[in-house]
N, CA, C and O atoms as CSV, one atom per row, in Angstrom:
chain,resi,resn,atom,element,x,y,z
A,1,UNK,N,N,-6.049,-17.743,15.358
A,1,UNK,CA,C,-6.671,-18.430,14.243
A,1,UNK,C,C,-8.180,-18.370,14.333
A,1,UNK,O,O,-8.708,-17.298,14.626
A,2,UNK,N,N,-8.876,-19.399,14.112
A,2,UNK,CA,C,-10.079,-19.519,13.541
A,2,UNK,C,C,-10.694,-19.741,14.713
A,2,UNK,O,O,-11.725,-19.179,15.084
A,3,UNK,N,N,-10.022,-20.631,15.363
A,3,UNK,CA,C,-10.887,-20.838,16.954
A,3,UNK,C,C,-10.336,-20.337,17.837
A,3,UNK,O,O,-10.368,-20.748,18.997
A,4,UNK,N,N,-9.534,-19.036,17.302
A,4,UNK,CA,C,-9.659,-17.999,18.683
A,4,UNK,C,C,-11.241,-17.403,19.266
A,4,UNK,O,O,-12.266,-17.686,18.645
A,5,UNK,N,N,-11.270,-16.534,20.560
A,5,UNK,CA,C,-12.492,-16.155,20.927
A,5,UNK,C,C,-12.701,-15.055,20.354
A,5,UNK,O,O,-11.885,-14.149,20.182
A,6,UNK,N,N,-14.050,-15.104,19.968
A,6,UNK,CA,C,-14.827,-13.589,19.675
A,6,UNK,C,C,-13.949,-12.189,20.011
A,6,UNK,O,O,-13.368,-11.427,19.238
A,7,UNK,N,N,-14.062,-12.164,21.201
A,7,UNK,CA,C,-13.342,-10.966,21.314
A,7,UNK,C,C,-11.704,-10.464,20.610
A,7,UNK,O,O,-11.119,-9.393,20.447
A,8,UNK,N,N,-11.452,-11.727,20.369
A,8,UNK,CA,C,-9.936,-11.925,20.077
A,8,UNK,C,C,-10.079,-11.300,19.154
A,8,UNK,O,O,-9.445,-10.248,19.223
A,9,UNK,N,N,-10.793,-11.463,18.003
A,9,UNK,CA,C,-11.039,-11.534,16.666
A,9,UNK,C,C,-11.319,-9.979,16.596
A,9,UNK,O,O,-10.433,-9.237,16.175
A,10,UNK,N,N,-12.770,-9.385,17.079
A,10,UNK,CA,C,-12.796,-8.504,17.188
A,10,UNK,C,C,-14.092,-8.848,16.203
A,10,UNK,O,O,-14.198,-9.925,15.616
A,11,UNK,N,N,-15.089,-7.735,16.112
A,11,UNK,CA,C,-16.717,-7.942,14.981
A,11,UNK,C,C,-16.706,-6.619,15.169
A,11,UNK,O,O,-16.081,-5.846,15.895
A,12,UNK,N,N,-17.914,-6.491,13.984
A,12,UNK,CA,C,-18.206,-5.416,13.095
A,12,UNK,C,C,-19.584,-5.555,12.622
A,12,UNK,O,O,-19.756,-6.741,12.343
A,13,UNK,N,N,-20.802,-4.763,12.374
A,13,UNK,CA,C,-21.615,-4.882,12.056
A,13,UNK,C,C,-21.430,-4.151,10.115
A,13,UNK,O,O,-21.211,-3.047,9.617
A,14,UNK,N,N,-21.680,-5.545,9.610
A,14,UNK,CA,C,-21.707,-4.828,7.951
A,14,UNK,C,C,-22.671,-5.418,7.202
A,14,UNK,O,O,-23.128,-6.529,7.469
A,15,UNK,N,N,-23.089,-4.604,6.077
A,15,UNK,CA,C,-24.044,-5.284,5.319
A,15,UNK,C,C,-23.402,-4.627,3.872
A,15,UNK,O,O,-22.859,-3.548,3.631
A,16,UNK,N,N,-23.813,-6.092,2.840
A,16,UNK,CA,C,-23.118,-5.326,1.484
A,16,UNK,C,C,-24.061,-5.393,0.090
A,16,UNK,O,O,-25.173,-5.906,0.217
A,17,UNK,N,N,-23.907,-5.202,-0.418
A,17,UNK,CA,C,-24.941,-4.378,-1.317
A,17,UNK,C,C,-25.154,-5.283,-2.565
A,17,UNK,O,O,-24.128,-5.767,-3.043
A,18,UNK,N,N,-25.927,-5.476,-2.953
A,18,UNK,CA,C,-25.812,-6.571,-4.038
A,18,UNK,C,C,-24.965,-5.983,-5.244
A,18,UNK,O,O,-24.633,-6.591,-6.261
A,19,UNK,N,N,-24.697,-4.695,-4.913
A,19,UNK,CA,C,-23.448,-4.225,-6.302
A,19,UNK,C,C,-21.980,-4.386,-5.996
A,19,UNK,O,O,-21.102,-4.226,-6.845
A,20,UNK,N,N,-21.714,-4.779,-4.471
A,20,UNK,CA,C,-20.875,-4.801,-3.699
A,20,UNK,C,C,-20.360,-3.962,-2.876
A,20,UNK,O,O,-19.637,-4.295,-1.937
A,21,UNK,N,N,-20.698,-2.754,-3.164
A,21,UNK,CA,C,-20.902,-1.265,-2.276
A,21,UNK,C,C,-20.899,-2.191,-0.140
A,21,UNK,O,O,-21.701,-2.933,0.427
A,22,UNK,N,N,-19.890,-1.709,0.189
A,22,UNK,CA,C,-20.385,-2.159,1.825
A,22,UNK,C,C,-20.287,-0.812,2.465
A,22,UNK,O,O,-19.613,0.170,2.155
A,23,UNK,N,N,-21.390,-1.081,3.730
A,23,UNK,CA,C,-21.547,-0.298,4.299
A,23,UNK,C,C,-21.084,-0.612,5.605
A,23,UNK,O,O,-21.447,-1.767,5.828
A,24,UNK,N,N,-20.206,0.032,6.978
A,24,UNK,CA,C,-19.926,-0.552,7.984
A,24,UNK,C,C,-20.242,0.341,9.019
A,24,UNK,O,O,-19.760,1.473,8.987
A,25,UNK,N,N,-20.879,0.044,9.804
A,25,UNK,CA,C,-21.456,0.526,11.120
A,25,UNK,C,C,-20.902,0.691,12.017
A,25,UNK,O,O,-20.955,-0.062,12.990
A,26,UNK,N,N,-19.916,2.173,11.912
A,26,UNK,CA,C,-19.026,2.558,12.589
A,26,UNK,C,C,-18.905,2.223,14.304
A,26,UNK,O,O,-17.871,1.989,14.930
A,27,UNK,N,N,-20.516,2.294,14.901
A,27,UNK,CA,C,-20.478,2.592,15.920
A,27,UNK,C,C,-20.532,1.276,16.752
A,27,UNK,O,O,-20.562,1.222,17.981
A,28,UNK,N,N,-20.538,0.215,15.880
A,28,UNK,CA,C,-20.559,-1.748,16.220
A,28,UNK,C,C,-19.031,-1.643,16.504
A,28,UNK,O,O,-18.662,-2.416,17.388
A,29,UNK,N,N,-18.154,-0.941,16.013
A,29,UNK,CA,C,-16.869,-2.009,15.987
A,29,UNK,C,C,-16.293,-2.103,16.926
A,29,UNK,O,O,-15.950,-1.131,17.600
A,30,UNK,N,N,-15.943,-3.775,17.318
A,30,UNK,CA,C,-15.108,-4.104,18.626
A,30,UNK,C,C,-13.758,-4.495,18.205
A,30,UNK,O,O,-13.682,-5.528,17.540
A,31,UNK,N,N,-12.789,-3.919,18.447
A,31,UNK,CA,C,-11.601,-4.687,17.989
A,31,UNK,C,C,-10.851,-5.573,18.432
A,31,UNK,O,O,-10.550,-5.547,19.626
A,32,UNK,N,N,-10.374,-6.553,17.604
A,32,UNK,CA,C,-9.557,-7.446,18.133
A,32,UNK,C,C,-8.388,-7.434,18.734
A,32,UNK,O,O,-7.842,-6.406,18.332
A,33,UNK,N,N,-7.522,-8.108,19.634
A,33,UNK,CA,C,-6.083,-8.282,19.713
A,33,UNK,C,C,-5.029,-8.173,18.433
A,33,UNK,O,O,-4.976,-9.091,17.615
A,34,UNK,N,N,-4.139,-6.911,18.302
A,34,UNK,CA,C,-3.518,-7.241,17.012
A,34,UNK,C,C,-1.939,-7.685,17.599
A,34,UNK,O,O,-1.015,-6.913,17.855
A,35,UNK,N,N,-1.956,-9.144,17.718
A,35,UNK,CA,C,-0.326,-9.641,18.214
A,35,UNK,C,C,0.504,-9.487,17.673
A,35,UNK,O,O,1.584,-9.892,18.103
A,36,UNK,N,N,0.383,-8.665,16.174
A,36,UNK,CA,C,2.311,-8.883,15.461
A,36,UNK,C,C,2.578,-7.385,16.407
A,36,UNK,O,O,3.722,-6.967,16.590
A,37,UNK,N,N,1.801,-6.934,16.755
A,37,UNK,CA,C,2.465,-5.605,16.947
A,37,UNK,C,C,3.388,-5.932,18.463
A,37,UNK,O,O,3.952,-4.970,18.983
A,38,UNK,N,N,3.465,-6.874,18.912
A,38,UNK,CA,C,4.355,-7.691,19.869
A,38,UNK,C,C,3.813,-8.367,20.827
A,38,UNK,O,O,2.606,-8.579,20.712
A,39,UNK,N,N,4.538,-8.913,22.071
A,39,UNK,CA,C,4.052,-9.749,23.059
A,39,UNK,C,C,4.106,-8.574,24.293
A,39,UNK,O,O,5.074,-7.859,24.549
A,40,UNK,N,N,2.856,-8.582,24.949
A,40,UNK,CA,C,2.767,-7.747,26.116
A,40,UNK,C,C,2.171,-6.172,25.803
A,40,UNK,O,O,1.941,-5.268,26.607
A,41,UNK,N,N,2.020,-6.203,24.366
A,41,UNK,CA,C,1.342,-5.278,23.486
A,41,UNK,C,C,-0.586,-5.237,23.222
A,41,UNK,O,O,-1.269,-6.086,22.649
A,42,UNK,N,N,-1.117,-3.707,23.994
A,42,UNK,CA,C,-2.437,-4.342,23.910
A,42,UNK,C,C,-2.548,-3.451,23.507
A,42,UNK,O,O,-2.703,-2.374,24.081
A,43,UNK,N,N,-2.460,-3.833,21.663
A,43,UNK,CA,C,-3.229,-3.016,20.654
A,43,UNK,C,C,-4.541,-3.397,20.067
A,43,UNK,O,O,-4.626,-4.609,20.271
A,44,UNK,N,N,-5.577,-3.006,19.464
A,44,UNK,CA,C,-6.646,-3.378,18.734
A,44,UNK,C,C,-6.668,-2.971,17.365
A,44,UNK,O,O,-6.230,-1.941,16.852
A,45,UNK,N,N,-7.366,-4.143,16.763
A,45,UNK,CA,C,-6.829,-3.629,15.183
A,45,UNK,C,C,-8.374,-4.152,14.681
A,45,UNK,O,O,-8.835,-4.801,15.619
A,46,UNK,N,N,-8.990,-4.126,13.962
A,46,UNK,CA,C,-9.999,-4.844,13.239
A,46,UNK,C,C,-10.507,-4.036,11.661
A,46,UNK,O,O,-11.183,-3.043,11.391
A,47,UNK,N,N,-9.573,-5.345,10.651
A,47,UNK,CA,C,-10.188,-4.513,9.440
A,47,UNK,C,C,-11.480,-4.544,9.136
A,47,UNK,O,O,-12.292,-5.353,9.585
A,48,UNK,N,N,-11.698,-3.670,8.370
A,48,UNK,CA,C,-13.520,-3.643,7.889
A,48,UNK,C,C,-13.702,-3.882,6.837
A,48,UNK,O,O,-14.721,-4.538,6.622
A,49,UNK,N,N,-12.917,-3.529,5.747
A,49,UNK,CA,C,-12.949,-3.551,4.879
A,49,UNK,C,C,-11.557,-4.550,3.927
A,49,UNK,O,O,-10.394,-4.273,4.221
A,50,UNK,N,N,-11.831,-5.682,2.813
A,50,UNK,CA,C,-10.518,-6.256,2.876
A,50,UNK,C,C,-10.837,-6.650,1.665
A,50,UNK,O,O,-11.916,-6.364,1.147
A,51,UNK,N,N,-9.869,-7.391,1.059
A,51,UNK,CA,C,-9.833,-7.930,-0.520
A,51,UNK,C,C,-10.825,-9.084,-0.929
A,51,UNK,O,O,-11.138,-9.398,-2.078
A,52,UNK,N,N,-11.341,-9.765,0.488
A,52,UNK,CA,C,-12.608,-10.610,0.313
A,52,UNK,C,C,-13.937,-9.952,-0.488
A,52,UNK,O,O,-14.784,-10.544,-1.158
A,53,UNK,N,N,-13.805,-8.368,-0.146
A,53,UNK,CA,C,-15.182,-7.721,-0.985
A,53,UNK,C,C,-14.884,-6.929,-2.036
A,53,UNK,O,O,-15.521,-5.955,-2.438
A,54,UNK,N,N,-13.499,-7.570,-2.627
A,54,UNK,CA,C,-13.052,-7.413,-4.024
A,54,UNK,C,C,-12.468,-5.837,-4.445
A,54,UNK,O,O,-12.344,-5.177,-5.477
A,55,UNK,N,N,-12.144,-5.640,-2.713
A,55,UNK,CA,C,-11.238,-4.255,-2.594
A,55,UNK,C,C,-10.099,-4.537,-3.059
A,55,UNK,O,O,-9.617,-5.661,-3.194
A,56,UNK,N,N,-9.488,-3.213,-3.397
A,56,UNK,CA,C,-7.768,-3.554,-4.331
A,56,UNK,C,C,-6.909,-3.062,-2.468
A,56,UNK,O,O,-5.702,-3.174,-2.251
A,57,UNK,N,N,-7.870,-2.593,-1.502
A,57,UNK,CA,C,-7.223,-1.618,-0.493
A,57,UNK,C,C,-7.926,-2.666,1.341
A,57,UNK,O,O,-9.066,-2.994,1.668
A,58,UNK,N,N,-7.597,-2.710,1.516
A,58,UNK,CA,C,-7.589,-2.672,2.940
A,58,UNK,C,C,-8.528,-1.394,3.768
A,58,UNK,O,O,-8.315,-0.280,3.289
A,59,UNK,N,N,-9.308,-1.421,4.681
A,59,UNK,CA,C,-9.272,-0.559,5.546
A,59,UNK,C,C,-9.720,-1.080,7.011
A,59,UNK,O,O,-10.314,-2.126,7.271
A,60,UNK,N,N,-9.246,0.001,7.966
A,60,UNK,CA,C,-10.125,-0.831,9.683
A,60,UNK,C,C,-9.843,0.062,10.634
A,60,UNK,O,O,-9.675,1.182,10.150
A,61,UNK,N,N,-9.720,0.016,11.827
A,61,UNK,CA,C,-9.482,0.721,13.169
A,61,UNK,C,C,-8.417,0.113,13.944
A,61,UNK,O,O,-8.099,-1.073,14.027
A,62,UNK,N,N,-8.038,0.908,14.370
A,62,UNK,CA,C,-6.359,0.499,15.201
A,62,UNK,C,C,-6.536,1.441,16.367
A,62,UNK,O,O,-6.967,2.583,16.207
A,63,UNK,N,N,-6.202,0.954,17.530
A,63,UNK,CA,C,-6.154,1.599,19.129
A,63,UNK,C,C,-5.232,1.126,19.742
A,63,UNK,O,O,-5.041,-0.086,19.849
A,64,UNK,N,N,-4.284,2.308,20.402
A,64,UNK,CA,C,-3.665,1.589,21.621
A,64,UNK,C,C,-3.097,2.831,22.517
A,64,UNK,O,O,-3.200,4.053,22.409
A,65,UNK,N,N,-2.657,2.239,23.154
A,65,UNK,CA,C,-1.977,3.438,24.929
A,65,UNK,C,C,-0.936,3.534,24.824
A,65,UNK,O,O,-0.270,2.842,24.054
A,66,UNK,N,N,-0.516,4.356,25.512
A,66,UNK,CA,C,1.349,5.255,25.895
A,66,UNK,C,C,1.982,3.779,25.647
A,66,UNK,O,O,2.567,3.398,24.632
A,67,UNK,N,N,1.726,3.078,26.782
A,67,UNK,CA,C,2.697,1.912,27.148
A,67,UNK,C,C,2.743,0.694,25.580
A,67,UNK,O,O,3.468,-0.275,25.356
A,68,UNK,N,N,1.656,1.310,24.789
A,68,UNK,CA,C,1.462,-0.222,23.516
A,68,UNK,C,C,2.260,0.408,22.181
A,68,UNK,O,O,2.363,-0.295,21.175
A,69,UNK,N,N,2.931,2.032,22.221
A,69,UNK,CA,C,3.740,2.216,21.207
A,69,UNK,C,C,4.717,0.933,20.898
A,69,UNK,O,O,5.410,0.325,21.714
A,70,UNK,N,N,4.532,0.616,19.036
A,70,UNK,CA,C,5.374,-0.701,18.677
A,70,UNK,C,C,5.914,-0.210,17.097
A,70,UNK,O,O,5.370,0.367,16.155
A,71,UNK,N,N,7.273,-0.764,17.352
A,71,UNK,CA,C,7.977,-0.466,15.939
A,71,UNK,C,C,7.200,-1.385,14.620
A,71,UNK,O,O,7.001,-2.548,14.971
A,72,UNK,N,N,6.849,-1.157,13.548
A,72,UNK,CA,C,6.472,-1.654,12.369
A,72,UNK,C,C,7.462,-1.039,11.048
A,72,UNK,O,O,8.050,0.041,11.010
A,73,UNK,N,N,7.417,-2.138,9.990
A,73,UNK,CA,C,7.751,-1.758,8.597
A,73,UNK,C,C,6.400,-1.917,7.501
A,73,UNK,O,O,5.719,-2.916,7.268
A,74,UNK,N,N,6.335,-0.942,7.104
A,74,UNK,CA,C,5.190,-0.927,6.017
A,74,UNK,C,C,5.773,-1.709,4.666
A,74,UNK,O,O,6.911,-1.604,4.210
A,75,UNK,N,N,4.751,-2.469,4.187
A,75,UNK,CA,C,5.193,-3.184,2.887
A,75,UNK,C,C,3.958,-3.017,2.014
A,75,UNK,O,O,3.356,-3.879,1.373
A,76,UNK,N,N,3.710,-1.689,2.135
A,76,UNK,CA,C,2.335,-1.283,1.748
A,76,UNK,C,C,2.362,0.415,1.591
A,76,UNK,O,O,3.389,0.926,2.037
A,77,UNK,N,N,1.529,1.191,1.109
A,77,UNK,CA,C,1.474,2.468,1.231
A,77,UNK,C,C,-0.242,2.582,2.366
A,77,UNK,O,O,-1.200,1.809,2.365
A,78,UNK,N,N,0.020,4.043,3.316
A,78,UNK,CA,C,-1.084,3.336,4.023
A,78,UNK,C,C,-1.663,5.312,4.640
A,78,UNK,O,O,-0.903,6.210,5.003
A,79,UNK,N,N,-2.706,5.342,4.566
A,79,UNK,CA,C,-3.271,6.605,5.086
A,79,UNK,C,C,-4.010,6.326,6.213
A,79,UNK,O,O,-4.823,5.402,6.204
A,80,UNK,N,N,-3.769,7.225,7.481
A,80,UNK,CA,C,-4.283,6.628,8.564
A,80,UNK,C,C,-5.239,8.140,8.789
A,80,UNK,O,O,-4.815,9.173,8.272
A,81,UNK,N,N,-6.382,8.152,9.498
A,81,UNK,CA,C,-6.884,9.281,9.715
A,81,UNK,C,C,-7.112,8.873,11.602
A,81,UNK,O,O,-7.445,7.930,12.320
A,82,UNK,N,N,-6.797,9.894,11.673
A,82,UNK,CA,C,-6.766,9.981,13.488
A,82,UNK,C,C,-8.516,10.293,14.013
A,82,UNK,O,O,-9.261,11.159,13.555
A,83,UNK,N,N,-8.719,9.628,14.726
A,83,UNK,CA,C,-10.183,9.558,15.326
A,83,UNK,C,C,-10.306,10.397,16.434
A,83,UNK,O,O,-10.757,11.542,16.463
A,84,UNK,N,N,-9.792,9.612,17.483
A,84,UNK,CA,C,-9.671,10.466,18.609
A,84,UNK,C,C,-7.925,9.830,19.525
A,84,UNK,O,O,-7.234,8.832,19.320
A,85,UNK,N,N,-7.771,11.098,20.614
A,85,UNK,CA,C,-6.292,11.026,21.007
A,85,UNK,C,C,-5.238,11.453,20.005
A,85,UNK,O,O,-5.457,12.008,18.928
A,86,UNK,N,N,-3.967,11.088,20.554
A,86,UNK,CA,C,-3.058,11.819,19.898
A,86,UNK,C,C,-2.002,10.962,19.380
A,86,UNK,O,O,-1.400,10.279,20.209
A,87,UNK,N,N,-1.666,10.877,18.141
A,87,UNK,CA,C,-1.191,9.764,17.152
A,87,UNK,C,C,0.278,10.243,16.984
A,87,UNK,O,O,0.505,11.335,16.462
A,88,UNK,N,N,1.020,9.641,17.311
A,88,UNK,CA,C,2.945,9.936,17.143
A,88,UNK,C,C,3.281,9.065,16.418
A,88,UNK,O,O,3.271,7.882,16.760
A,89,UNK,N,N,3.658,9.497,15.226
A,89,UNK,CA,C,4.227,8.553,14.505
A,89,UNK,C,C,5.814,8.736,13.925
A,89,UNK,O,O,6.088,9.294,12.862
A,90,UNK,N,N,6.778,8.150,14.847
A,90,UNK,CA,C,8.342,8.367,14.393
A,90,UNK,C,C,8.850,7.620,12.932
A,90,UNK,O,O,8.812,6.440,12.585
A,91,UNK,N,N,9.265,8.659,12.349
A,91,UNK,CA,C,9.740,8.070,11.768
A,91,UNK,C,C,11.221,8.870,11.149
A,91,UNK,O,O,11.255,10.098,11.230
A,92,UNK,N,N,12.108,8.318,10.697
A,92,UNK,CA,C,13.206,8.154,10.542
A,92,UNK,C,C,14.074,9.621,11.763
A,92,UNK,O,O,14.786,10.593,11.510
A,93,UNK,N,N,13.451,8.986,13.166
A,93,UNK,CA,C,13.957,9.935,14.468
A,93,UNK,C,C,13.117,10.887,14.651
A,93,UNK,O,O,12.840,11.328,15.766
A,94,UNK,N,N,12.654,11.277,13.634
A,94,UNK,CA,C,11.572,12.403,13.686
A,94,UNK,C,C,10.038,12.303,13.780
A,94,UNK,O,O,9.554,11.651,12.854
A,95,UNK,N,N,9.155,12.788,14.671
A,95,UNK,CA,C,8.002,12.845,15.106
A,95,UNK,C,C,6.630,13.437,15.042
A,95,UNK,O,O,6.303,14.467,15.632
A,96,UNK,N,N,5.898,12.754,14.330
A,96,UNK,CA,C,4.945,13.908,13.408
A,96,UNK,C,C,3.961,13.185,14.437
A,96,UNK,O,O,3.877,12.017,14.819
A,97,UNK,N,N,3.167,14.487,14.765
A,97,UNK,CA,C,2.159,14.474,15.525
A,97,UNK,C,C,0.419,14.591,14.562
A,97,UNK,O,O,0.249,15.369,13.624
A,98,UNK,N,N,-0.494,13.785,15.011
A,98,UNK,CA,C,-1.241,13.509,14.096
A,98,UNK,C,C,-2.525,13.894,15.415
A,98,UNK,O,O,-2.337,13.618,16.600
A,99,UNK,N,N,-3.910,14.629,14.836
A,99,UNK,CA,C,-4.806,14.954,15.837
A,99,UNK,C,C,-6.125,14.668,15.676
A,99,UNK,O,O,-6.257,13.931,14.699
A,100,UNK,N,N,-7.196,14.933,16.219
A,100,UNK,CA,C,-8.161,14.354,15.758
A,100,UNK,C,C,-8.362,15.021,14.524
A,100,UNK,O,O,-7.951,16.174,14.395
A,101,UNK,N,N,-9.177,14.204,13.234
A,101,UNK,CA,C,-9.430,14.868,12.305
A,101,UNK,C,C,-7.991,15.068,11.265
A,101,UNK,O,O,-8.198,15.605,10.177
A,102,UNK,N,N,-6.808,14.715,11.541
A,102,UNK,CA,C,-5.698,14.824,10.654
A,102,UNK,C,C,-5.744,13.703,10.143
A,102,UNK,O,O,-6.362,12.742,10.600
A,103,UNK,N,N,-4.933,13.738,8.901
A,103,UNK,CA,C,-4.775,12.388,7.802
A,103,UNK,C,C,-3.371,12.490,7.522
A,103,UNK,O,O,-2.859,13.460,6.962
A,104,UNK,N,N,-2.816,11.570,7.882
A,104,UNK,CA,C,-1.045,11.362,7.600
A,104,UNK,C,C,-1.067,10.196,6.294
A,104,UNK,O,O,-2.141,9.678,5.988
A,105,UNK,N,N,-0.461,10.025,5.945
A,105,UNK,CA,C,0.404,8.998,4.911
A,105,UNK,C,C,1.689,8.776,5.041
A,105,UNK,O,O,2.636,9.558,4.961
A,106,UNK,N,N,1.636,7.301,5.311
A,106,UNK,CA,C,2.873,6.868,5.611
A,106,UNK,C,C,3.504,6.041,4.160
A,106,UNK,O,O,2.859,5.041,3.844
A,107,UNK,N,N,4.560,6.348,3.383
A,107,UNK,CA,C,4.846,5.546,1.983
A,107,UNK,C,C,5.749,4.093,2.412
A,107,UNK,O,O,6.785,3.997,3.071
A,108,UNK,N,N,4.976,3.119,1.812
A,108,UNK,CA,C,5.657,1.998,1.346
A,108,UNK,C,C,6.529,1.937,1.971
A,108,UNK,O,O,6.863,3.096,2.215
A,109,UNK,N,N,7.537,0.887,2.690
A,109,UNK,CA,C,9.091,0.635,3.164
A,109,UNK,C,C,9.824,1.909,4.388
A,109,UNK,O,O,10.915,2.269,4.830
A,110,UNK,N,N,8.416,2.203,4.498
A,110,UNK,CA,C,8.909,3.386,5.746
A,110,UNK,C,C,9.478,2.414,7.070
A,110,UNK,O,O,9.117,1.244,6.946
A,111,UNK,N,N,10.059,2.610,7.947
A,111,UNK,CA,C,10.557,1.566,9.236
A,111,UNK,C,C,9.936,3.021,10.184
A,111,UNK,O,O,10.470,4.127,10.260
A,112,UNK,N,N,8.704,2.572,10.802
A,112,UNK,CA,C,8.193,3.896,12.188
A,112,UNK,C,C,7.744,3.459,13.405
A,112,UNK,O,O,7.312,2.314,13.537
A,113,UNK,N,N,7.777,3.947,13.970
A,113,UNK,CA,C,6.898,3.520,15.172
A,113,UNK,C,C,5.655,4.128,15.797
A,113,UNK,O,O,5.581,5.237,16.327
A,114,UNK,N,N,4.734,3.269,15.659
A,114,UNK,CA,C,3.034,3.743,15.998
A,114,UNK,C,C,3.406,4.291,17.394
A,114,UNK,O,O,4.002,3.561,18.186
A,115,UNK,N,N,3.099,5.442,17.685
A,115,UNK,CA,C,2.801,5.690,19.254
A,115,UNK,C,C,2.081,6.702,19.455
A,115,UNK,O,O,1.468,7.216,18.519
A,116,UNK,N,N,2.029,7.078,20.440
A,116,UNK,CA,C,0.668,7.953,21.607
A,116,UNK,C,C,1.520,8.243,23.289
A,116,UNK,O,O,2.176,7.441,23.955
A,117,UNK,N,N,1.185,9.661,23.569
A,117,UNK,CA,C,1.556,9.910,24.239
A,117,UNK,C,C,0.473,9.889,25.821
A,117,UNK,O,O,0.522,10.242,27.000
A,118,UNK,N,N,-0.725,9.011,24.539
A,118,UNK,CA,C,-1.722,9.102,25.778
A,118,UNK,C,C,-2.444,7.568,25.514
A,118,UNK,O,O,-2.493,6.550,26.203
A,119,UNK,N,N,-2.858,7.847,24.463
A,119,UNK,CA,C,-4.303,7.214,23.822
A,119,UNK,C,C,-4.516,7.540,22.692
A,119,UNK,O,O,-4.340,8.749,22.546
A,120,UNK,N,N,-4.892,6.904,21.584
A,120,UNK,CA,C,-5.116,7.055,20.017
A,120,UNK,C,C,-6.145,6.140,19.498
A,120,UNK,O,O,-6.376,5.028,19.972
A,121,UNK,N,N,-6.663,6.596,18.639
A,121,UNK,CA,C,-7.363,5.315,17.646
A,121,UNK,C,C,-7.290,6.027,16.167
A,121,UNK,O,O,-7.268,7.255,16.093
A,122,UNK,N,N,-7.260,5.359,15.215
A,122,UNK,CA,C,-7.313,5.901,14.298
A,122,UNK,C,C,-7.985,4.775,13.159
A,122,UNK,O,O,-8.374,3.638,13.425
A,123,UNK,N,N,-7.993,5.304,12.109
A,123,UNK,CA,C,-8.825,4.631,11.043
A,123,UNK,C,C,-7.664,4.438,9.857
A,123,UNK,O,O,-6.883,5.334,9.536
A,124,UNK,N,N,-7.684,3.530,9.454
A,124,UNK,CA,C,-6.512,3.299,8.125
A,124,UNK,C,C,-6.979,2.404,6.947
A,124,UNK,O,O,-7.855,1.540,6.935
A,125,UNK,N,N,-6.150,2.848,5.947
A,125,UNK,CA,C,-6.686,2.414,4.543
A,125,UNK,C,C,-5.021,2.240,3.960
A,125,UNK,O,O,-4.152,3.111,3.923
A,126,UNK,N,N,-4.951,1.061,3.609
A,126,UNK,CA,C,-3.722,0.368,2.830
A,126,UNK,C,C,-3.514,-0.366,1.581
A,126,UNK,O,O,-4.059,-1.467,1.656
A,127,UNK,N,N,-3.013,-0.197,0.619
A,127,UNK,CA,C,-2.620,0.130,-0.356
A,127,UNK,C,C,-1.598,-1.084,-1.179
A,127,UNK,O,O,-0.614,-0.379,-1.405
A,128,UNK,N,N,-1.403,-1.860,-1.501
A,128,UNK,CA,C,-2.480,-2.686,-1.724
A,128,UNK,C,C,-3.032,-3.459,-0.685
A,128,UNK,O,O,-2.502,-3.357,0.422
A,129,UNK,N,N,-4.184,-4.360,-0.855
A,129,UNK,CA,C,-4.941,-5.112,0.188
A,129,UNK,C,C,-4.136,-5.543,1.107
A,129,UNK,O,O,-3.056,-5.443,0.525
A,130,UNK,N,N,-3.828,-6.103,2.515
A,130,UNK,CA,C,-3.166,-6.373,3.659
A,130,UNK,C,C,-3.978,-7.230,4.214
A,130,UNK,O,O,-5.127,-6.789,4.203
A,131,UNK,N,N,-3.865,-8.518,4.815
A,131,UNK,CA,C,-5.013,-8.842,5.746
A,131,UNK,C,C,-4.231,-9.119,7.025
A,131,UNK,O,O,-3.387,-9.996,7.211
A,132,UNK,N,N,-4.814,-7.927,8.110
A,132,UNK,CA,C,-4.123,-7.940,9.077
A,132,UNK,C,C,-5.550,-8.725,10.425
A,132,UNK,O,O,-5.453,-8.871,11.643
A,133,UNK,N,N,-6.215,-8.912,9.882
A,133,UNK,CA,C,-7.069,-9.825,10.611
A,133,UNK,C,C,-7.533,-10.809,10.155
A,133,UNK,O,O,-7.783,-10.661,8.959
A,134,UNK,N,N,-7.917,-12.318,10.756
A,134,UNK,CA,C,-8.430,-13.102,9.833
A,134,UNK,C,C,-10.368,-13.027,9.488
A,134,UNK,O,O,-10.870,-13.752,8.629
């Protein structure tokens, strides 16, 4: 919640534009703990972008290790672009490998599982707004 710690939360350096245009300073972002993705799970998630700055979409950074692969259901349509490491994303048994610089799309009501055979981070944008951080 609200009086979790800083780090929990995760920050971002942004500034927004008096037209509403934001700009986010890629190289600030610390991410937070993202717990739905389970207990004993040390993923980082921190959106940047969210429906507070009158986005119809979501966007942020997501990281995690071999051992933090976690099953999710999308209730959203969602494009993830891979940063750095190597992004596995199963879905229905089958395993699409995602690299730096690739852009996957995952549709709406997909059931997959985020994983990495090493290390990943990637960048994502979701469809409609999501607030997966507070």
């Amino acid at each position: 919640g609200d009086d979790a710690p800083l780090e929990a939360q995760g920050r971002v350096e942004r500034s927004v534009d008096p037209s509403g245009a934001v700009v986010v300073r890629g190289a600030s972002v610390q991410l937070g703990r993202f717990d739905a993705a389970g207990s004993g799970k040390n993923v980082g998630l921190l959106d940047v972008v969210t429906g507070k700055d009158r986005a119809p979409m979501t966007a942020g950074f997501m990281a995690w290790g071999r051992a933090d692969s976690f099953p999710w259901t999308l209730d959203y349509d969602e494009v993830d672009y891979v940063v750095e490491g190597l992004f596995h994303l199963t879905i229905d048994g089958r395993v699409l490998e995602g690299r730096p610089g690739d852009v996957l799309f995952i549709p709406k009501g997909s059931k997959v599982v985020f994983g990495t055979p090493s290390r990943v981070r990637v960048f994502y944008v979701t469809y409609p707004a999501v607030a997966f951080t507070k």
